[in-house]
C-alpha positions in Angstrom: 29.5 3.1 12.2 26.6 1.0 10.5 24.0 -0.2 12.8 23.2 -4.1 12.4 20.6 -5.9 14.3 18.1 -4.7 16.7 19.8 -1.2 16.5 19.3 -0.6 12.5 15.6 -2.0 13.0 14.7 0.4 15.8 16.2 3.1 13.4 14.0 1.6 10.9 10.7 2.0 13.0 8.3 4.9 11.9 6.8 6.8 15.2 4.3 5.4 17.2 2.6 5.1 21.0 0.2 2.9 22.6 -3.5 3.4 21.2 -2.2 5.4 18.1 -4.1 4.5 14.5 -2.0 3.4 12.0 -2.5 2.3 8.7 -0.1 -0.4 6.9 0.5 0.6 3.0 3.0 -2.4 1.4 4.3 -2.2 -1.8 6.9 -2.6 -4.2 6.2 1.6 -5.1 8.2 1.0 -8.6 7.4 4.1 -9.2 5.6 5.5 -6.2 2.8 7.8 -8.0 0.3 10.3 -7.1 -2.7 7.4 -6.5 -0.7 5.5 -3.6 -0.6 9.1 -2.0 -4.2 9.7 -2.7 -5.2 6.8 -0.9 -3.0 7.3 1.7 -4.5 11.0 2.5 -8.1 9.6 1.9 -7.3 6.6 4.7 -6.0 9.4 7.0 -8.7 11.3 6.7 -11.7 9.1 6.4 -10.5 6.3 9.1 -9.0 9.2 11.2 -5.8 7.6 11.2 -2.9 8.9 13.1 -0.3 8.1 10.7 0.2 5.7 7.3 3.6 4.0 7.1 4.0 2.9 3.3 6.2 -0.1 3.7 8.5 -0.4 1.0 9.3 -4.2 0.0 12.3 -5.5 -1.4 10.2 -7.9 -3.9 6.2 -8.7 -5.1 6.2 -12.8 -4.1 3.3 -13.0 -7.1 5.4 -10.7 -9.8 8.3 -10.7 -11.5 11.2 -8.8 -9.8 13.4 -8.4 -12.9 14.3 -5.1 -13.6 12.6 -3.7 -9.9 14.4 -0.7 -9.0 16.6 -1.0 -6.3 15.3 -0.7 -3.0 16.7 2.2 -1.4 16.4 3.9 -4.6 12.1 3.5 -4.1 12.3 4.5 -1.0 13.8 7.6 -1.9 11.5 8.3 -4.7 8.6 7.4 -2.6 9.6 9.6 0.4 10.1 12.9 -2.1 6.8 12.4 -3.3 4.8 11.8 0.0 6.9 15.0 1.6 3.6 14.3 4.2 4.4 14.7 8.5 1.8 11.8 8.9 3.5 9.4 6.1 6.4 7.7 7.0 8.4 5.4 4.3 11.0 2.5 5.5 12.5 -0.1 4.1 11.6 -2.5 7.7 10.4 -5.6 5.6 14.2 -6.1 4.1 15.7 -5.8 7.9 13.2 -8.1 9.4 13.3 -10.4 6.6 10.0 -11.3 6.0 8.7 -11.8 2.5 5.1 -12.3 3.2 2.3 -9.6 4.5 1.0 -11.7 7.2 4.9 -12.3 8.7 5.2 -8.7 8.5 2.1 -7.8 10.3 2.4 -10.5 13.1 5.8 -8.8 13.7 4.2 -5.8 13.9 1.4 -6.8 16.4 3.8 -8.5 18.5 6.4 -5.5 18.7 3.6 -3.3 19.0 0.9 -4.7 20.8 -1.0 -1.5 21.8 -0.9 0.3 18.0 -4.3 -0.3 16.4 -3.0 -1.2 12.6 -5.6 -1.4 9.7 -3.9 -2.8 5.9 -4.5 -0.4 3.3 -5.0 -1.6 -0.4 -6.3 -0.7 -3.3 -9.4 -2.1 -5.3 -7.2 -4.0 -8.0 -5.4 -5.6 -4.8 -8.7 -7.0 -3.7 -9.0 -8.7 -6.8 -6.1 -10.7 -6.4 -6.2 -11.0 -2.2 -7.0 -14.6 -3.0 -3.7 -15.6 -4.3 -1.9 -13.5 -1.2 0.1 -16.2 1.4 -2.2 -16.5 3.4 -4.9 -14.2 2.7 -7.2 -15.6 5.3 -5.0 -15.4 8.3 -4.0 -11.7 7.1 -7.8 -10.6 7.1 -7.8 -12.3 10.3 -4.9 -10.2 11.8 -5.9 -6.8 11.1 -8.9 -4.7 9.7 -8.4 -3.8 6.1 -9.5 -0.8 4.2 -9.6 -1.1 0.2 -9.6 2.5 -1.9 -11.4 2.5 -5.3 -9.8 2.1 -8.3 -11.1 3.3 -11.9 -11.9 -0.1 -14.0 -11.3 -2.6 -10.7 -13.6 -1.2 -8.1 -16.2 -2.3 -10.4 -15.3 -5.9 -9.9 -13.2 -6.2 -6.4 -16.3 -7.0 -4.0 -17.0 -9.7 -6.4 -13.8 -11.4 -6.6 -13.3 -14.4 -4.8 -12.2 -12.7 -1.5 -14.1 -10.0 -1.6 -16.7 -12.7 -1.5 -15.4 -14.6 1.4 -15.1 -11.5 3.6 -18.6 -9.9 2.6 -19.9 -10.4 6.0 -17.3 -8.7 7.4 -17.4 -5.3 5.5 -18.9 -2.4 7.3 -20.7 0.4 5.1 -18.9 3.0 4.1 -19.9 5.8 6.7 -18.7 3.9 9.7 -15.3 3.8 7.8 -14.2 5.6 11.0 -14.5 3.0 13.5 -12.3 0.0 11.4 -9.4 0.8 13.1 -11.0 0.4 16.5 -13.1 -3.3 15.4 -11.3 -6.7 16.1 -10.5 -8.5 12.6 -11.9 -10.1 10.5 -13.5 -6.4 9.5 -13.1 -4.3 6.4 -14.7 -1.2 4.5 -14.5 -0.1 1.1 -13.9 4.0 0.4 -14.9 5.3 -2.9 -13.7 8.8 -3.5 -10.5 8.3 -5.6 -11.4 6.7 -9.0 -7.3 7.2 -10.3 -6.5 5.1 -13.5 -2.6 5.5 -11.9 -0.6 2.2 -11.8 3.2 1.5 -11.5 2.9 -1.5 -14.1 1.8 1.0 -16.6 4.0 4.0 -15.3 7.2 1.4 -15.6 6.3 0.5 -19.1 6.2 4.1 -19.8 9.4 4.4 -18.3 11.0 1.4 -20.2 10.0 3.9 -23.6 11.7 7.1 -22.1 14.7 8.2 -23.9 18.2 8.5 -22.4 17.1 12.0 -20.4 14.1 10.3 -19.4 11.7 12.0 -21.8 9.1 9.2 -24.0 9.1 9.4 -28.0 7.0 11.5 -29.7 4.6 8.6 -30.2 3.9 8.2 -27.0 3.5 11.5 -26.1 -0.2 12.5 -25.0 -1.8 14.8 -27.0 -2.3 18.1 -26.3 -5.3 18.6 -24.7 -5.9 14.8 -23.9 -5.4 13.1 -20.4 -3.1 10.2 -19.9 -4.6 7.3 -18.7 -2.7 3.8 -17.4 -4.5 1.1 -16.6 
């Protein structure tokens, strides 16, 4: 029998309980790669977080969607590479139907009222908040935590939102307490400096050969690193 309606969203629903802190990691994860799960673990650990629930979404409303891999096929890739008991992946944001990541956190705070969410991101994210559906109501909603990049972290508390928020960030060492603050409030964790990107790791894949391997001239060197921007 296939569930429909409030039955296949309850199925869709990571754990949670009143009071637990949870962090919110969107994204289209085309591929999911080793940085998203770096920041996830650093968020767990740093914010003391209870669990992160990497919410896959069906489409990016600022890029192109053509050629996005289908979206129970990310959701599998993205749940074989967290293999983590304190990362959970679902596919709630195609179920619920909401295309923007302020609708999907206002359903989450009304359906769970008690759960003390904080939005995850990444540096280069930060960079482009401003052009997010309603960026200010989303900083508004829930505290945010933003994970360093290499190259964008330079730059992010200088863009136009980081700007905007700067008198609601916290330092660093009282990264701890975001999830218990009432928004507008954000911190910035340094600690993960990966070049890693899906842009970059999808044009690499749109070079691989039919078994998936790239040509020899795009091949890294023996002995050199790879590096994506």
């Amino acid at each position: 029998m296939t569930l429909q309606g409030p039955a296949r969203t309850e199925r869709l629903l990571p754990p949670s309980a009143p009071g637990m802190r949870i962090g919110l990691f969107g994204g289209t994860f085309d591929p999911p790669h080793m940085a998203h799960l770096g920041a996830s673990l650093l968020a767990l650990k740093r914010l003391k977080l209870d669990r992160v629930w990497w919410l896959v979404t069906p489409g990016n409303p600022l890029k192109n969607t053509r050629g996005l891999a289908p979206l129970d096929q990310r959701i599998a890739a993205a749940r074989a590479l967290t293999n983590h008991p304190r990362i959970d992946v679902t596919g709630l944001e195609a179920v619920i139907n909401t295309k923007y990541t302020y609708d999907t956190i206002l359903w989450l705070l009304a359906r769970f009222p008690r759960v003390r969410f904080v939005w995850i991101m990444g540096a280069d994210n930060l960079r482009s908040f401003h052009r997010w559906q309603n960026w200010r109501g989303i900083a508004k909603l829930v505290p945010i935590v933003v994970v360093d990049r290499l190259g964008p972290s330079l730059y992010a508390a200088a863009s136009p939102a980081g700007q905007a928020l700067g008198r609601a960030r916290i330092p660093e060492h009282n990264a701890a307490t975001l999830p218990d603050r009432r928004a507008p409030a954000w911190a910035f964790l340094h600690g993960l400096k990966s070049p890693l990107s899906s842009t970059a790791l999808r044009a690499l894949r749109g070079r691989s050969g039919p078994a998936g391997k790239t040509s020899s001239k795009h091949r890294t060197r023996k002995g050199g690193k790879k590096r994506a921007k």
